[in-house]
N, C-alpha and C positions, 0 to 999 in steps of 0.2 A: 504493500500500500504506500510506502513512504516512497519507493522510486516513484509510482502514478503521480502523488502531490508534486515530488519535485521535476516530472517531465514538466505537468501542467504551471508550474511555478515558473520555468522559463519560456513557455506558451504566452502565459500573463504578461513577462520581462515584455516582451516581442509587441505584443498589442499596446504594453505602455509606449513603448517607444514608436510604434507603428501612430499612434494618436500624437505623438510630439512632431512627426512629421505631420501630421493632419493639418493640426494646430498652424504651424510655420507657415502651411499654405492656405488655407483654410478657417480664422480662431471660429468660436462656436461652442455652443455647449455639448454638441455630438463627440467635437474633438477633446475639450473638455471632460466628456464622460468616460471614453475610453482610454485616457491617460489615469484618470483617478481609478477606474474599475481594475483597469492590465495592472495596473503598480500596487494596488489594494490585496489584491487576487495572487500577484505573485510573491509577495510579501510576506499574507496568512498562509500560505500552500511550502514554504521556503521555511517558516517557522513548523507547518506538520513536518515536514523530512527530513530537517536537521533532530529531533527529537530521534530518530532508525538510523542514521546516515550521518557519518563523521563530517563534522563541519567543515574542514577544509574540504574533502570531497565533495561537499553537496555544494559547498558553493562555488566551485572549479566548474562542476558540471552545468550549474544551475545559469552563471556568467557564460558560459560554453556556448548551452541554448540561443541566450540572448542576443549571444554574439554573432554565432552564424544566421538563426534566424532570423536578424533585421536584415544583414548585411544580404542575403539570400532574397528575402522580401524588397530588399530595393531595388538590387540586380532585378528581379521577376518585374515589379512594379514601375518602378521611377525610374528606371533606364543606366543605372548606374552602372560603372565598368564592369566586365566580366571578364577580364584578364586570366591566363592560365594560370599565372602566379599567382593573384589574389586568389583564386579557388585553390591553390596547393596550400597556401597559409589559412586558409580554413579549413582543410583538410589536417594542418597541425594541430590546431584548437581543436577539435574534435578526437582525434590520434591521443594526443594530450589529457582529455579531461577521460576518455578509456583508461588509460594507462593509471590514472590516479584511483580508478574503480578497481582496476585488476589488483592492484596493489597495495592501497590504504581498505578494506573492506577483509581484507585476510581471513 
């Protein structure tokens, strides 16, 4: 259960920041709502998984999420580079926050 929370905990990460882009192009209370709801969401879901899940871990993985999923969401969305190299160093971060599962979770 506590991985579920902490996938959805960096799902949340993603939609707050997806609504900070909203916001920048867009302000409103829509963009408004889904920065407070994603950062609320991934917040309380961050605090279930770290209770099961070693806190460095969780929050390696949990930052991970965020990380590829916005940068992933802007490439898909906003048109932003899609360089082989940018996609290999996301590929680190992702490499990276396994590595700290196979390993700190013993």
């Amino acid at each position: 259960m506590a991985w579920i929370a902490l996938i959805f905990a960096g799902l949340g990460e993603v939609a707050g920041v997806l609504g900070l882009n909203r916001w920048n192009r867009r302000p409103g209370w829509a963009s408004g709502l889904l920065i407070g709801a994603g950062f609320t969401a991934s917040l309380l879901l961050l605090t279930v998984a770290i209770r099961s899940i070693s806190m460095g871990t969780a929050y390696a993985i949990w930052t991970g999420i965020g990380t590829v999923g916005a940068t992933v969401a802007g490439m898909l969305f906003y048109g932003e580079s899609r360089q082989p190299l940018r996609i290999f160093f996301l590929a680190l971060v992702v490499a990276s926050a396994a590595g700290l599962k196979l390993i700190g979770e013993g």
